[in-house]
LOZA-157170 format. One record per atom (N, C-alpha, C): residue number from 1; x, y, z; atom name. Coordinates in nm, 2 decimals. Example, Ala and Ser with C-alpha at 12.3 -4.5 7.8 and 13.67 -1.06 7.14 Angstrom:
! residues 2
<1 <1.32 -0.57 0.78> "N">
<1 <1.23 -0.45 0.78> "CA">
<1 <1.32 -0.33 0.78> "C">
<2 <1.28 -0.22 0.71> "N">
<2 <1.37 -0.11 0.71> "CA">
<2 <1.29 0.00 0.79> "C">
***
This chain:
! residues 208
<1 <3.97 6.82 -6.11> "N">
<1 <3.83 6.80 -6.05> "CA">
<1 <3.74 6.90 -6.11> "C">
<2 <3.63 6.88 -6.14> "N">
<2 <3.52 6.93 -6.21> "CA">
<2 <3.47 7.06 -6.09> "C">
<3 <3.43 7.20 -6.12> "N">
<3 <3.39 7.27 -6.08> "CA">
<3 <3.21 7.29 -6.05> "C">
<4 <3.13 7.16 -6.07> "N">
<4 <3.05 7.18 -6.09> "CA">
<4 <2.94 7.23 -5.92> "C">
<5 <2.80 7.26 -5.96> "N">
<5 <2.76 7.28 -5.82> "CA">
<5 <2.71 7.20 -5.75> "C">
<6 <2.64 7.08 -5.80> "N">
<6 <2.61 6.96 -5.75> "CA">
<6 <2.73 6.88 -5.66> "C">
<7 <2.77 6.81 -5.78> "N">
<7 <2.92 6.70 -5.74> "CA">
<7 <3.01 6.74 -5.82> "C">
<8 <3.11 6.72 -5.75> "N">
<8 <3.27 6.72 -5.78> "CA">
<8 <3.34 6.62 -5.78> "C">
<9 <3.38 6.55 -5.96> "N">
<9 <3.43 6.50 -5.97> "CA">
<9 <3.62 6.45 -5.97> "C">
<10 <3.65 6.36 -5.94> "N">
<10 <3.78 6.30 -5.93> "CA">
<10 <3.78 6.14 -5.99> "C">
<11 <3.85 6.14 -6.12> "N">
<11 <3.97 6.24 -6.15> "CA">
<11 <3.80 6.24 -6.32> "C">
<12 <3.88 6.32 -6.38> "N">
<12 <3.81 6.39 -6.50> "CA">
<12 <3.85 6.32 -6.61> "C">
<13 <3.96 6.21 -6.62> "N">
<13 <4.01 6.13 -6.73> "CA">
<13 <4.00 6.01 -6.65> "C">
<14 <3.93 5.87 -6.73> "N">
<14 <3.95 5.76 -6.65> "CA">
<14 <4.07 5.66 -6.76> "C">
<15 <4.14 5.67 -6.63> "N">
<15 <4.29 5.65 -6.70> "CA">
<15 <4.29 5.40 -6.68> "C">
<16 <4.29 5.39 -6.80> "N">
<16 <4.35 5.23 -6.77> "CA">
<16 <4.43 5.24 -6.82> "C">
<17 <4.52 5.12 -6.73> "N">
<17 <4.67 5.04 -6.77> "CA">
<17 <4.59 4.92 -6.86> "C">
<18 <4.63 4.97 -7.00> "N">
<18 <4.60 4.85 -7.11> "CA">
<18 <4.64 4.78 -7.14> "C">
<19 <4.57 4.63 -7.11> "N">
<19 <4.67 4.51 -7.10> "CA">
<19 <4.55 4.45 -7.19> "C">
<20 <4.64 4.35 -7.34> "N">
<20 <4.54 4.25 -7.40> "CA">
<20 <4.46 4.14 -7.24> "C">
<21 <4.31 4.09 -7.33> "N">
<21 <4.26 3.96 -7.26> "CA">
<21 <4.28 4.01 -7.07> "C">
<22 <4.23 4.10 -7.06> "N">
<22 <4.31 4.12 -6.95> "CA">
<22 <4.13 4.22 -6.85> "C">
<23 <4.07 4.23 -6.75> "N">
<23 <3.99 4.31 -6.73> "CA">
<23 <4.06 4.40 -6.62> "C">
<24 <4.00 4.49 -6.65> "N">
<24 <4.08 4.63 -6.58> "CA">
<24 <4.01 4.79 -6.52> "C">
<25 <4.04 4.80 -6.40> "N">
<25 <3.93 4.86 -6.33> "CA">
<25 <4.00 4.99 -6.27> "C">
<26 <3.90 5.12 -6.31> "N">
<26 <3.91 5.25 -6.22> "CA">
<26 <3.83 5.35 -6.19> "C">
<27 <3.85 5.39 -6.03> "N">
<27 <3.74 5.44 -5.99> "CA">
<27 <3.76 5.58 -6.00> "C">
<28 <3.62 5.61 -5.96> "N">
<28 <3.56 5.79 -5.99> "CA">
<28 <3.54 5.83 -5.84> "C">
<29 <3.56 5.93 -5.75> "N">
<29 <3.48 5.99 -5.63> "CA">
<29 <3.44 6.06 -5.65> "C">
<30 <3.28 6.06 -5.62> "N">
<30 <3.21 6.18 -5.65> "CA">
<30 <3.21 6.26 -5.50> "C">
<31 <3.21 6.35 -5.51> "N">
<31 <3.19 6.48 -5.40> "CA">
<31 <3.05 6.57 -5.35> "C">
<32 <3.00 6.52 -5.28> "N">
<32 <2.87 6.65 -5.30> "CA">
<32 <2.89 6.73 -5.16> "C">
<33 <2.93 6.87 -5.19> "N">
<33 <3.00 6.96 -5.09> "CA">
<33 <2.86 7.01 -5.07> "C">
<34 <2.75 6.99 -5.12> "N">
<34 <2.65 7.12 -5.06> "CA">
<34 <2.55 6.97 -4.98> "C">
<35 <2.44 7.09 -4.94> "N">
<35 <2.35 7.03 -4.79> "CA">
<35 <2.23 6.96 -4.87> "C">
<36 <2.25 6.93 -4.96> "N">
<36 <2.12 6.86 -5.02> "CA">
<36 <2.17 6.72 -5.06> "C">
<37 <2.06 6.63 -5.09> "N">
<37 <2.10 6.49 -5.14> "CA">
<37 <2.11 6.51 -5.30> "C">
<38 <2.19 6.42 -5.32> "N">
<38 <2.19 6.47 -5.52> "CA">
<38 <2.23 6.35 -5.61> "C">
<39 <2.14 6.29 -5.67> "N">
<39 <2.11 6.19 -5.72> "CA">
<39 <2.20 6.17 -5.84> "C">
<40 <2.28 6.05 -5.90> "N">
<40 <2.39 6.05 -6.07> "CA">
<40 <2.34 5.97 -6.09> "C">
<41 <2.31 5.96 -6.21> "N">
<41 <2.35 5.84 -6.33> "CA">
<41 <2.47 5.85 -6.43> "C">
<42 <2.54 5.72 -6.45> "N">
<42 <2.62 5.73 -6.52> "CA">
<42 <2.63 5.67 -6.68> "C">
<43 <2.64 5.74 -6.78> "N">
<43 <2.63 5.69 -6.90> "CA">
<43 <2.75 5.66 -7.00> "C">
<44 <2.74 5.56 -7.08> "N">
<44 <2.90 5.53 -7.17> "CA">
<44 <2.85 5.53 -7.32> "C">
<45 <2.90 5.55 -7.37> "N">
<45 <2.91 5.54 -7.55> "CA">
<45 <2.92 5.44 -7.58> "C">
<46 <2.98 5.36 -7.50> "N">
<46 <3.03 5.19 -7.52> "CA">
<46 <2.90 5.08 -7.44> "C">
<47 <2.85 5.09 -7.36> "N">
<47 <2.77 4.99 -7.27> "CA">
<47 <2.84 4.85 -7.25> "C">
<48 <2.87 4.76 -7.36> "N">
<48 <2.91 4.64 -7.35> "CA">
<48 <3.00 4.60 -7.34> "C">
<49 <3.12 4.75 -7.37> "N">
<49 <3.25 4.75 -7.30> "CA">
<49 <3.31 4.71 -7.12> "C">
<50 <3.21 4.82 -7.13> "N">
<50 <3.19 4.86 -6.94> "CA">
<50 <3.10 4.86 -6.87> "C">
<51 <3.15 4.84 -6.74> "N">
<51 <3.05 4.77 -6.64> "CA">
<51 <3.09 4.91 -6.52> "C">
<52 <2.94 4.95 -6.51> "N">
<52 <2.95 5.02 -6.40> "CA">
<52 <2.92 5.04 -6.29> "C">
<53 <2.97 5.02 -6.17> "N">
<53 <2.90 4.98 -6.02> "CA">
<53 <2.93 5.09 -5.91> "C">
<54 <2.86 5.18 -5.84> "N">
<54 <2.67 5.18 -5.90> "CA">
<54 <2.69 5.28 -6.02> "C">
<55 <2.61 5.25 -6.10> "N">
<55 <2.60 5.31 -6.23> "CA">
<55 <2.48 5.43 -6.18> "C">
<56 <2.40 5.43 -6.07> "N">
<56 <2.33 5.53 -6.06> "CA">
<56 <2.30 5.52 -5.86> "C">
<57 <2.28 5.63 -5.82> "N">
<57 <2.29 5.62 -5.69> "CA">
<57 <2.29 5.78 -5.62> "C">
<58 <2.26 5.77 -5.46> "N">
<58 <2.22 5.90 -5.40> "CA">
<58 <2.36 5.93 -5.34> "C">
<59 <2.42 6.06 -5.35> "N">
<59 <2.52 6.08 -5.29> "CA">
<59 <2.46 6.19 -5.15> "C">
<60 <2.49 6.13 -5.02> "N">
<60 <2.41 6.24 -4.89> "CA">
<60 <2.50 6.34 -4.86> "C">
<61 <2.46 6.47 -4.82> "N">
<61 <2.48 6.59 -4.81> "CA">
<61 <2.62 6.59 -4.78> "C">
<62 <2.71 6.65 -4.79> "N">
<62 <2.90 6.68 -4.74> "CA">
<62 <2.92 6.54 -4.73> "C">
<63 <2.91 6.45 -4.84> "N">
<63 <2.99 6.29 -4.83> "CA">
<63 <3.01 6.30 -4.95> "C">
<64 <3.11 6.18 -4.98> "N">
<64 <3.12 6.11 -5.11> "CA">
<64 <3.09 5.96 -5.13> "C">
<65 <3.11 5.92 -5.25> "N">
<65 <3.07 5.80 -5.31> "CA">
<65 <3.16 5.80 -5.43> "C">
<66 <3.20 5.64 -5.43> "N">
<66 <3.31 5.56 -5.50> "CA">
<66 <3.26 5.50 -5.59> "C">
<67 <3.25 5.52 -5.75> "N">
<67 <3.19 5.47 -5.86> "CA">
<67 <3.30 5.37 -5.93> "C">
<68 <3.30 5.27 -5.98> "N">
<68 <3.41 5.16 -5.99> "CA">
<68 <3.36 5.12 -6.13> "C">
<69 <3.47 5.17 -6.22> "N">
<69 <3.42 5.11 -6.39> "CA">
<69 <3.53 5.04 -6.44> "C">
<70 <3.45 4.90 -6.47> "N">
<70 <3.58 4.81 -6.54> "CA">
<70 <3.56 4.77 -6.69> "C">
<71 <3.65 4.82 -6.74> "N">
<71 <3.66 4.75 -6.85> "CA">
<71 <3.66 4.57 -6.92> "C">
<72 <3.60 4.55 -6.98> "N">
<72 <3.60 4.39 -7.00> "CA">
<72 <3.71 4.35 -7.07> "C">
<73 <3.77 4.27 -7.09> "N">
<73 <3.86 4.24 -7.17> "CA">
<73 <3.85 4.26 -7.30> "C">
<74 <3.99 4.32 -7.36> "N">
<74 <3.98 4.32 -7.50> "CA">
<74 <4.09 4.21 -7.55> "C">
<75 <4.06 4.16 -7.67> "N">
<75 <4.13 4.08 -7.79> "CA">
<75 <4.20 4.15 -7.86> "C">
<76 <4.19 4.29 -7.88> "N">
<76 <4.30 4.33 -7.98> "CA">
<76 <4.33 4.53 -7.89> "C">
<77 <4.44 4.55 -7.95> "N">
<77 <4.50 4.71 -7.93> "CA">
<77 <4.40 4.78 -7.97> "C">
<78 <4.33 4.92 -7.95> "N">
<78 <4.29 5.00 -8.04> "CA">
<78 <4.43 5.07 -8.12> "C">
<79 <4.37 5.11 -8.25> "N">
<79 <4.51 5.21 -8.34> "CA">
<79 <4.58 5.32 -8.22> "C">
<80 <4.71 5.32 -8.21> "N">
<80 <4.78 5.41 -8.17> "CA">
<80 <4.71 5.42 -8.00> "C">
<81 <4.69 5.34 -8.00> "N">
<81 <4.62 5.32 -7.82> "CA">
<81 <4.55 5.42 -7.76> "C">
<82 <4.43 5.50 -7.88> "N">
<82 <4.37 5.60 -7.88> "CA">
<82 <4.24 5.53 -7.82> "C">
<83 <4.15 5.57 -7.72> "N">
<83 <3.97 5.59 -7.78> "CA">
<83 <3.94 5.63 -7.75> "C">
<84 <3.79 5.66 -7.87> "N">
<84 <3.73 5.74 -7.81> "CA">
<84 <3.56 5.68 -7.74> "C">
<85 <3.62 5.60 -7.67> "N">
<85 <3.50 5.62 -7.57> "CA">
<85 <3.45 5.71 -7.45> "C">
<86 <3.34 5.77 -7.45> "N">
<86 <3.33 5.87 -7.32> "CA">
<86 <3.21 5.82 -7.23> "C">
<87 <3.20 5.90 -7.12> "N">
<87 <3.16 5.83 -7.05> "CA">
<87 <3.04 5.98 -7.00> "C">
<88 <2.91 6.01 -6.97> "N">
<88 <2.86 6.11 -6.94> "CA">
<88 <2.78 6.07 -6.74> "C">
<89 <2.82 6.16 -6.69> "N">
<89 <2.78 6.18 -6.53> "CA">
<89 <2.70 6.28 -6.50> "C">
<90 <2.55 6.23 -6.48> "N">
<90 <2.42 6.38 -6.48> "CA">
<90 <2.42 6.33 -6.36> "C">
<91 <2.40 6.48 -6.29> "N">
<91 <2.34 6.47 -6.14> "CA">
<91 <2.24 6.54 -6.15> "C">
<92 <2.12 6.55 -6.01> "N">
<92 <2.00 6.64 -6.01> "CA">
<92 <2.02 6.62 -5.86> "C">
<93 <1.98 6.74 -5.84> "N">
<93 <1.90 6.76 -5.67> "CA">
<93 <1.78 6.64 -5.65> "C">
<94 <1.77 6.59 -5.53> "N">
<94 <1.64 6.50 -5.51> "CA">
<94 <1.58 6.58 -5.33> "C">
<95 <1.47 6.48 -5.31> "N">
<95 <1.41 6.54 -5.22> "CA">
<95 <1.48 6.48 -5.04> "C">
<96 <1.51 6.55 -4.98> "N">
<96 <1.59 6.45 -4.83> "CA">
<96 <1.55 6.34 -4.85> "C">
<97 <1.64 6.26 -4.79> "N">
<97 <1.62 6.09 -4.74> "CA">
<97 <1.60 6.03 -4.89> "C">
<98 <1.59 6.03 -5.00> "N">
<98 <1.62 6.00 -5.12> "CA">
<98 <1.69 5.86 -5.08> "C">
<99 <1.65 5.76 -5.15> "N">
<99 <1.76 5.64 -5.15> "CA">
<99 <1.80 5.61 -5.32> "C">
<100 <1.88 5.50 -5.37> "N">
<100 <1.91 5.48 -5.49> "CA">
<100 <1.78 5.40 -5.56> "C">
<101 <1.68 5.35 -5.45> "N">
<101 <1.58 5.24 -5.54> "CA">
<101 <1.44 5.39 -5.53> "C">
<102 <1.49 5.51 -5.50> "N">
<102 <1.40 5.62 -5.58> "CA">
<102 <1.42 5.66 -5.67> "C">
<103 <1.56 5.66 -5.72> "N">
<103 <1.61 5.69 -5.85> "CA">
<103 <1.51 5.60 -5.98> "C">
<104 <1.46 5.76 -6.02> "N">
<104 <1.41 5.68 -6.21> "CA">
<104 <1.47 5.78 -6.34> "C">
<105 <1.45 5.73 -6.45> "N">
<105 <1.51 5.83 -6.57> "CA">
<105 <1.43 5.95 -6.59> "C">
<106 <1.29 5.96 -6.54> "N">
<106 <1.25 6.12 -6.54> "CA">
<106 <1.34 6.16 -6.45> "C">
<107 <1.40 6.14 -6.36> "N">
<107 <1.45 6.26 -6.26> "CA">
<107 <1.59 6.34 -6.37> "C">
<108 <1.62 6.30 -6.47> "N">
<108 <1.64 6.32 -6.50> "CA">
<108 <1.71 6.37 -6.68> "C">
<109 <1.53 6.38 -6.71> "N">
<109 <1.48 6.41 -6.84> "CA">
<109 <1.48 6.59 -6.83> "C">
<110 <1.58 6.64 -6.85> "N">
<110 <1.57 6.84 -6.91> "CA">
<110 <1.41 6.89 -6.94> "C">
<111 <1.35 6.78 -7.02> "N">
<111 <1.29 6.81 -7.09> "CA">
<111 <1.18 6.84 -7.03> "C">
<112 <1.19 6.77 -6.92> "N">
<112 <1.04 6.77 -6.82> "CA">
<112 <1.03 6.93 -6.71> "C">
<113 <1.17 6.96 -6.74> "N">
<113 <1.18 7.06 -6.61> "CA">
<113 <1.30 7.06 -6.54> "C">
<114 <1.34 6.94 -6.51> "N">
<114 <1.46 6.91 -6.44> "CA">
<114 <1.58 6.97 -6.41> "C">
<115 <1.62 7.05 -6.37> "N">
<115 <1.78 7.10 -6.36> "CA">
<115 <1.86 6.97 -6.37> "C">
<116 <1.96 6.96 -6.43> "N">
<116 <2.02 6.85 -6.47> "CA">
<116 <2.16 6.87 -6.50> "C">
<117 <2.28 6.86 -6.38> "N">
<117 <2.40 6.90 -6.44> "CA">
<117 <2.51 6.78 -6.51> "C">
<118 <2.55 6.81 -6.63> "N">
<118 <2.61 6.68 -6.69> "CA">
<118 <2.77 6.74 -6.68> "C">
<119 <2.83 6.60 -6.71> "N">
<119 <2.97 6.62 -6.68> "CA">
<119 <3.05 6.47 -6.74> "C">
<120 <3.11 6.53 -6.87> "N">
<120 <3.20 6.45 -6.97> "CA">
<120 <3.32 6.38 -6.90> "C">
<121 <3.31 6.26 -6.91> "N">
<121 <3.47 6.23 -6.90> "CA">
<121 <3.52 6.14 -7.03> "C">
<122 <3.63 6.16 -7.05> "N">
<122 <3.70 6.07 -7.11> "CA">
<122 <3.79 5.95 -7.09> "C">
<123 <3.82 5.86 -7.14> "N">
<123 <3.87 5.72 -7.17> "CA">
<123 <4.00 5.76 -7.22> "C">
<124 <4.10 5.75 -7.14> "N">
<124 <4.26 5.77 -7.17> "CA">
<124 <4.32 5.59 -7.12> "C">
<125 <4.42 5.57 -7.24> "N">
<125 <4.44 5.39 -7.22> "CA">
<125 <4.62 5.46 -7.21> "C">
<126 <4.67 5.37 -7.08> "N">
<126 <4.80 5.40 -7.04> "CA">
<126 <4.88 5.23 -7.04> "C">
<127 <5.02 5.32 -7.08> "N">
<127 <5.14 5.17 -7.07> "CA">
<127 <5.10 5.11 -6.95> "C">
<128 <5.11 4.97 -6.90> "N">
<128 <5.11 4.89 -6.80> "CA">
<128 <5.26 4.92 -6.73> "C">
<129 <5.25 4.88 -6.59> "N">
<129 <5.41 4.91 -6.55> "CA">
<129 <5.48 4.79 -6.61> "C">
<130 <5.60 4.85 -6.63> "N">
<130 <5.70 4.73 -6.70> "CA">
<130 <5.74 4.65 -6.60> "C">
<131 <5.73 4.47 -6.57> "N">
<131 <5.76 4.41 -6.50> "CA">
<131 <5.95 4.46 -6.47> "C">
<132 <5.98 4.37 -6.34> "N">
<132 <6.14 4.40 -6.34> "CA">
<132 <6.24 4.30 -6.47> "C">
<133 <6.35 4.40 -6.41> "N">
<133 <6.41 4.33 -6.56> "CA">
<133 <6.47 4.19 -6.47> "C">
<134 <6.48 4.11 -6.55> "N">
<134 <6.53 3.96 -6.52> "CA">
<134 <6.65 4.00 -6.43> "C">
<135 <6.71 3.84 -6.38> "N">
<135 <6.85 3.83 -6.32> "CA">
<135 <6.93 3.78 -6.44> "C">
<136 <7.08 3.88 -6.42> "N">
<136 <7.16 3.82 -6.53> "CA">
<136 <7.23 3.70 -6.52> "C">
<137 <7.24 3.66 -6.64> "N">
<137 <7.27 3.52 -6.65> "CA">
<137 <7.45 3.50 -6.61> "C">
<138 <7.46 3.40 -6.59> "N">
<138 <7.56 3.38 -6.48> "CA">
<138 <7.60 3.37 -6.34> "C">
<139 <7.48 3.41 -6.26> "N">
<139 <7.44 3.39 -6.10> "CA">
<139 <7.32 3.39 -6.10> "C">
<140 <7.27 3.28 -6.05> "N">
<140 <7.17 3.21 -5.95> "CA">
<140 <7.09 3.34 -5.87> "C">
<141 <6.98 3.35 -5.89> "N">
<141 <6.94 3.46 -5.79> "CA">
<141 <6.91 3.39 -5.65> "C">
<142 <6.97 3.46 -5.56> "N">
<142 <6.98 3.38 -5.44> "CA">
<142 <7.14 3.29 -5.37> "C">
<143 <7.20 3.30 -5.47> "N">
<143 <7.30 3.23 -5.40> "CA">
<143 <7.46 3.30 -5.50> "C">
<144 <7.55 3.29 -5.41> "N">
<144 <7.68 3.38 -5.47> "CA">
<144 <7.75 3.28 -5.57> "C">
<145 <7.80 3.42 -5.66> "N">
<145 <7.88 3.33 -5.76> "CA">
<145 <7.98 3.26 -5.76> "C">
<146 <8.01 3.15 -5.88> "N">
<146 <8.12 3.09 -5.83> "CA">
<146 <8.25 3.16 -5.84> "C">
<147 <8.33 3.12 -5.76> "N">
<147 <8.45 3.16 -5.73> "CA">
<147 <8.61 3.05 -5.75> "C">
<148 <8.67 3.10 -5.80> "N">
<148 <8.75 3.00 -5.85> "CA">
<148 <8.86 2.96 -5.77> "C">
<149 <8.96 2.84 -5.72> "N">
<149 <9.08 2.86 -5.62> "CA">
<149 <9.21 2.85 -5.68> "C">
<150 <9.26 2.92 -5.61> "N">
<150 <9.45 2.93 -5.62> "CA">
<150 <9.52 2.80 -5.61> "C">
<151 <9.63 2.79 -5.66> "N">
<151 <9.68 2.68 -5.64> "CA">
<151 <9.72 2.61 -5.51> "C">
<152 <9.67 2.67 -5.43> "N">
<152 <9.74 2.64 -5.28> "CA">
<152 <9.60 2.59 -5.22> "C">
<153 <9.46 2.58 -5.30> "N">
<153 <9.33 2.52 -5.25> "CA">
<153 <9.27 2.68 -5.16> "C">
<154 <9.32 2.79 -5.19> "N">
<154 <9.22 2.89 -5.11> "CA">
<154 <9.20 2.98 -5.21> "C">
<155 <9.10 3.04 -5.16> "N">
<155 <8.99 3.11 -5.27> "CA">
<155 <9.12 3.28 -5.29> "C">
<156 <9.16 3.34 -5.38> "N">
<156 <9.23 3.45 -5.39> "CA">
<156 <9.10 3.57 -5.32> "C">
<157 <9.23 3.65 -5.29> "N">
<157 <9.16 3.77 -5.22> "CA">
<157 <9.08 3.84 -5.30> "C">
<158 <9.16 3.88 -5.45> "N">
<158 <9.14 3.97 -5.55> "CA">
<158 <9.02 3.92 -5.60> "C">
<159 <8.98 3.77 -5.60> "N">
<159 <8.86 3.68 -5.67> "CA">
<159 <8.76 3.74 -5.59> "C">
<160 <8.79 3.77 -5.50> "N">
<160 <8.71 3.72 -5.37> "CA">
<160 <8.61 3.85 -5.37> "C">
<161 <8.70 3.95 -5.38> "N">
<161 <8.63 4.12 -5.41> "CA">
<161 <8.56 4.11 -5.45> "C">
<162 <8.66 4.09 -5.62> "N">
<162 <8.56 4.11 -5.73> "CA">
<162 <8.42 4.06 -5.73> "C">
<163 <8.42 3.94 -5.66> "N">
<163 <8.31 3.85 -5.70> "CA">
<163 <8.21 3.94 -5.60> "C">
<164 <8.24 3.99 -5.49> "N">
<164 <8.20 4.02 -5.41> "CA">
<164 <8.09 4.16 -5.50> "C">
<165 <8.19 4.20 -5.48> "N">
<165 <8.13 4.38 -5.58> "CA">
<165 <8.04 4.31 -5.73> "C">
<166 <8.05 4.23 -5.80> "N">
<166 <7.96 4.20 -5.90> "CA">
<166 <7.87 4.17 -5.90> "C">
<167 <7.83 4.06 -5.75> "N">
<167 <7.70 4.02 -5.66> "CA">
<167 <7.63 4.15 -5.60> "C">
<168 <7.66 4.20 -5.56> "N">
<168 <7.63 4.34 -5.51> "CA">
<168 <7.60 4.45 -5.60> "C">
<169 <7.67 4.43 -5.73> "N">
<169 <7.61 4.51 -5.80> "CA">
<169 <7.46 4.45 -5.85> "C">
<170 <7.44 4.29 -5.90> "N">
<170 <7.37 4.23 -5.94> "CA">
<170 <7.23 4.29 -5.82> "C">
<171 <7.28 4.29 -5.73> "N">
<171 <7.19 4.23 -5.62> "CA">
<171 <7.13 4.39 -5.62> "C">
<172 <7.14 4.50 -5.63> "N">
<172 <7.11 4.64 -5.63> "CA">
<172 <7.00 4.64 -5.71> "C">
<173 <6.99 4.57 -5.85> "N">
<173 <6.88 4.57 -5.97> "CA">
<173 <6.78 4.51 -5.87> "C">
<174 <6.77 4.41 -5.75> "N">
<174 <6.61 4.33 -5.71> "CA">
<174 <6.64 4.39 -5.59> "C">
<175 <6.63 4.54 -5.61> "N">
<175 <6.62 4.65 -5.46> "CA">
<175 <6.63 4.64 -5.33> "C">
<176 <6.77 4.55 -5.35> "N">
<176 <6.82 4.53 -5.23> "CA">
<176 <6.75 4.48 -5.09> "C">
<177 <6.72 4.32 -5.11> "N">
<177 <6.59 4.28 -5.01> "CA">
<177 <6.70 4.22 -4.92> "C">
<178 <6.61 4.20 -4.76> "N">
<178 <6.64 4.17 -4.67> "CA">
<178 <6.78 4.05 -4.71> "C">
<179 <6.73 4.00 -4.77> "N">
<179 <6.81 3.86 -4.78> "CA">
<179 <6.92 3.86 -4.88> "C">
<180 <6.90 3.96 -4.96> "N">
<180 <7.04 4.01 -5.03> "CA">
<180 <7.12 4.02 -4.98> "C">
<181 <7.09 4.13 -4.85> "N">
<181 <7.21 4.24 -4.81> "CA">
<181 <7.29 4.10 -4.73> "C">
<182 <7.18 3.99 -4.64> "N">
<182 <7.23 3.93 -4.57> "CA">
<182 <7.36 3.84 -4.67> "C">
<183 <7.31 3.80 -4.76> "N">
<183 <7.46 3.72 -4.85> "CA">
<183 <7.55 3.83 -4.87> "C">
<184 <7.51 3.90 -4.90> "N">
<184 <7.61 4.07 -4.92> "CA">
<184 <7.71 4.01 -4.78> "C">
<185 <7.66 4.01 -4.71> "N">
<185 <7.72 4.04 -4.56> "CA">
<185 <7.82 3.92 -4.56> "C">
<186 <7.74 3.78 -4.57> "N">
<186 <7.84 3.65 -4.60> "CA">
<186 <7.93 3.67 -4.69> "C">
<187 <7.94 3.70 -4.75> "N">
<187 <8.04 3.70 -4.87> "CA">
<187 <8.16 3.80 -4.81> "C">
<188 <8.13 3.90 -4.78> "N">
<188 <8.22 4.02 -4.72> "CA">
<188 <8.30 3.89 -4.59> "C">
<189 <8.22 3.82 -4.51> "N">
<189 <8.28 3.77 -4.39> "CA">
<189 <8.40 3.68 -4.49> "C">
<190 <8.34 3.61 -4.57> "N">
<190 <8.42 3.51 -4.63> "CA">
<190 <8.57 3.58 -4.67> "C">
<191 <8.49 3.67 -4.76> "N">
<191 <8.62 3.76 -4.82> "CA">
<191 <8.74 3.77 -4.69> "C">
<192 <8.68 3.82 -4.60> "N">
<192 <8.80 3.83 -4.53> "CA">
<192 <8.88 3.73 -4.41> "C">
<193 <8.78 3.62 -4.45> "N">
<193 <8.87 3.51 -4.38> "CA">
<193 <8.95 3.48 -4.48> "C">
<194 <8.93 3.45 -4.60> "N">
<194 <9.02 3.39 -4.71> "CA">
<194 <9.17 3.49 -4.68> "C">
<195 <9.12 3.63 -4.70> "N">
<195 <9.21 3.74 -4.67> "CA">
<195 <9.35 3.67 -4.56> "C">
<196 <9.28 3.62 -4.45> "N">
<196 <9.32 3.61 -4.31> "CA">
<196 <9.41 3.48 -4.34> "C">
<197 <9.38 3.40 -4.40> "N">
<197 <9.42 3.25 -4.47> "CA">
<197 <9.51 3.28 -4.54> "C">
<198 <9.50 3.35 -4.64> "N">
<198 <9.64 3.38 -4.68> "CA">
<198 <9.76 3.43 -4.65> "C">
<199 <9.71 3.54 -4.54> "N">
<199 <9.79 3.59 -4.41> "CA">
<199 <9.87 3.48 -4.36> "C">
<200 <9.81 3.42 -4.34> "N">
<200 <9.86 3.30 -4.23> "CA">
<200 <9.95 3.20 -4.29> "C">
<201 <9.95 3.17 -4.45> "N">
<201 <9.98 3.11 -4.51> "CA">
<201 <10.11 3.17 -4.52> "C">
<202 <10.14 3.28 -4.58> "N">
<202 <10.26 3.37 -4.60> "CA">
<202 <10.35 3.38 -4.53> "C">
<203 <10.28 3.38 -4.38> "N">
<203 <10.35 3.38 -4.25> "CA">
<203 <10.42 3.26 -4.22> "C">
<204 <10.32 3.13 -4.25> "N">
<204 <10.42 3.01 -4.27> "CA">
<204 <10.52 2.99 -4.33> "C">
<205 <10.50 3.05 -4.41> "N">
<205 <10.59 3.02 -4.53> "CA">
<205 <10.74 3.10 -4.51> "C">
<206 <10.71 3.17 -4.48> "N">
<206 <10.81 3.30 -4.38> "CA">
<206 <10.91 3.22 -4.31> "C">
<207 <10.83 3.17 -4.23> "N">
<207 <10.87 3.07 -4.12> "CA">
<207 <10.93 3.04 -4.15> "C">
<208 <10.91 2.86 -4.25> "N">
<208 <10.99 2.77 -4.30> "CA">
<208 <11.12 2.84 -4.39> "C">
***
């Protein structure tokens, strides 16, 4: 945040996630911590790049104001995802009750008299977040894998695990949503009826 005595800005780098063909927007808060009204305009090296809203405007005594700059779409990368575009933010004291349609460019021209405090920012271009990584191939997202049967027509216990713990591992990568854990949970039931089936079968078998 800028130390200045007028306004205090946030943040001091205006950071975009650079995406081709893509328009892309971040905002500035300005701060005016003292008891006077204090008038900005904002200036860019680029113009046709950027769109700035409000580009000039009164910020009133201990408030702030939300300055919103979007980039327009670009067609190609800059080299090494560097630029240098900057962006310049002049403030001046105005007189109370000031509104933004009193704002003109003498208020502030140096040249005339003006106290005039300026304040640089820069254009920093950042990775986009990386979407999630896919579902792997071999289960269905959403529904459990297949499982194969014993010769007796019931699903093995050992199958039954496994399959169980590989879905569950699968299912940990898409952050474990409501409806995961719930097949998590079916599968565990199943696992152990099959378990219970085989129990019973053994025991027949015992029997005979």
């Amino acid at each position: 945040m800028s130390t200045a005595d007028l306004l205090s800005i946030e943040p001091l780098e205006l950071k975009f996630p650079f995406e081709l063909r893509k328009q892309i927007s971040c905002a500035l808060q300005l701060s005016n911590k003292t008891d006077n009204y204090v008038a900005f305009k904002v200036k860019t090296t680029n113009p046709k790049k950027y769109c700035v809203r409000p580009n000039t405007g009164v910020v009133l005594p201990r408030s702030t104001c939300d300055v919103v700059v979007t980039m327009q779409a670009q067609k190609e990368a800059p080299p090494d995802m560097q630029c240098r575009d900057k962006f310049l933010l002049q403030s001046v004291k105005v007189n109370d009750g000031a509104s933004a349609k009193d704002i003109t460019a003498e208020m502030f021209n140096k040249e005339a008299g003006h106290v005039v405090e300026e304040c640089k920012l820069k254009v920093v271009y950042v990775s986009p977040p990386q979407p999630p990584s896919p579902v792997r191939e071999g289960s269905e997202e959403g529904s459990p894998p297949r499982v194969s049967a014993s010769d007796n027509g019931h699903a093995n216990a050992a199958e039954f695990a496994a399959a169980a713990k590989q879905f569950s591992e699968g299912l940990e990568a898409q952050d474990k949503s409501f409806e995961a854990r719930a097949l998590i949970t079916k599968l565990t039931a199943e696992k152990n009826s099959a378990i219970q089936q085989n129990n019973k079968l053994r025991q027949e078998l015992t029997l005979e």
